[in-house]
C-alpha positions, 0 to 999 in steps of 0.5 A: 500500500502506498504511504500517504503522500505529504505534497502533492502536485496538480496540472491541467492540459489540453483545452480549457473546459466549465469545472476545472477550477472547481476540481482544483478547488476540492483537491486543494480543500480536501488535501489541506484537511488531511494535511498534504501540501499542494503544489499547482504546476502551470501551463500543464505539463510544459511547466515540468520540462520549463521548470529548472531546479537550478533557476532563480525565483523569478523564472520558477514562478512561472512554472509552479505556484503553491496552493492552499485554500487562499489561493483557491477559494473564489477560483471556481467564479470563473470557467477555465483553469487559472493555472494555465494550460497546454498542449506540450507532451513530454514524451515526444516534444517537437524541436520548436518546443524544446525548452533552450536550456534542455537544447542539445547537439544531436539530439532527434525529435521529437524528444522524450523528456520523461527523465526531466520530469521525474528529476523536476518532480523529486527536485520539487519534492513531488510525492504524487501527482493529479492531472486533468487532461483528455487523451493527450494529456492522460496518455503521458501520465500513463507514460508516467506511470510506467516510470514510477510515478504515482497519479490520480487522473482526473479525466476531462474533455468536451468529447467524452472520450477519455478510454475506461471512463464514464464521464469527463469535465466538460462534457455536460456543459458541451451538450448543454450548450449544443441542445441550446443551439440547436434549439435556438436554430429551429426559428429561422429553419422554420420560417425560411422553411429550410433545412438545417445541417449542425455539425459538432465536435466529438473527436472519434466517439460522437458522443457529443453529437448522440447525445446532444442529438437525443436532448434536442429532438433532431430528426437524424444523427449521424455519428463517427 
């Protein structure tokens, strides 16, 4: 059994989404009462190849906050993620994306940066690692996990997709907010006596599309 953990760390990757302050809000609130320090990586896990245990201050502050209840306790006013995101993947960086200070002669892209990010979170004195992310940013942690790292996954993606899970961050508010739209577009269909085409995300599993689909009353869906 794993010992529990003494700090842990939090990051959101991927694309922004209703309800990720809220998370980072309840892992913050239960992990202050039981006594575990928070650390809030920013701009996802970008942060953890950016982040130089050698630097100063001044450039480690953009790259990993600490948060306690202070920090987090009217964050969830606001949709988005305040601690920042993005689409970096530290198991196949790109040349233009590589940090300048992990720059190096020879080296073949895209890179796999795992050693830095283990190295960066031990630095950090990491004990365990939460990150929210849809498939991209989750299919690194799995890497991650392979490495030794221990991690609770908080899946999140507008898509519904994320493999082996029911329900992700997100998606409630992208059927909310198609069944709307649909809704709003049978006005001018009806009077100009047309019909209407909408086609939304979903990525590979349509789920996005059935369901908004069903709630709307559409005639037909048509799903990947």
């Amino acid at each position: 059994m794993m010992k529990k953990p003494r700090r842990i760390a939090i990051l959101t990757g991927g694309g922004d989404v209703p309800g990720l302050n809220s998370a980072i809000k309840q892992v913050v609130s239960r992990a202050q009462r039981e006594g575990i320090a928070v650390v809030g990586i920013r701009r996802g896990w970008g942060g953890l190849i950016n982040y130089r245990p050698d630097a100063d201050e001044d450039w480690n502050r953009h790259w990993r906050t600490e948060l306690t209840w202070s920090h987090v306790r009217t964050i969830d006013r606001t949709g988005g993620t305040f601690l920042h995101t993005s689409r970096t993947n530290p198991g196949r960086v790109r040349e233009k994306d590589m940090p300048a200070h992990l720059v190096e002669p020879g080296r073949t892209y895209p890179a796999d940066l795992t050693d830095v990010v283990v190295r960066n979170l031990e630095h950090l004195e990491i004990d365990a690692l939460i990150p929210i992310g849809g498939d991209d940013t989750l299919s690194y942690a799995a890497r991650l996990h392979q490495a030794g790292y221990p991690q609770v996954a908080i899946p999140k993606t507008m898509d519904n997709d994320v493999y082996g899970t029911d329900f992700c961050i997100g998606f409630s508010t992208a059927v909310t907010r198609s069944v709307q739209a649909i809704s709003d577009l049978r006005t001018p269909i009806g009077s100009h006596e047309r019909i209407g085409l909408v086609e939304l995300f979903g990525r590979n599993s349509g789920e996005t599309c059935l369901v908004s689909s069903y709630l709307a009353h559409v005639d037909r869906a048509i799903i990947s």
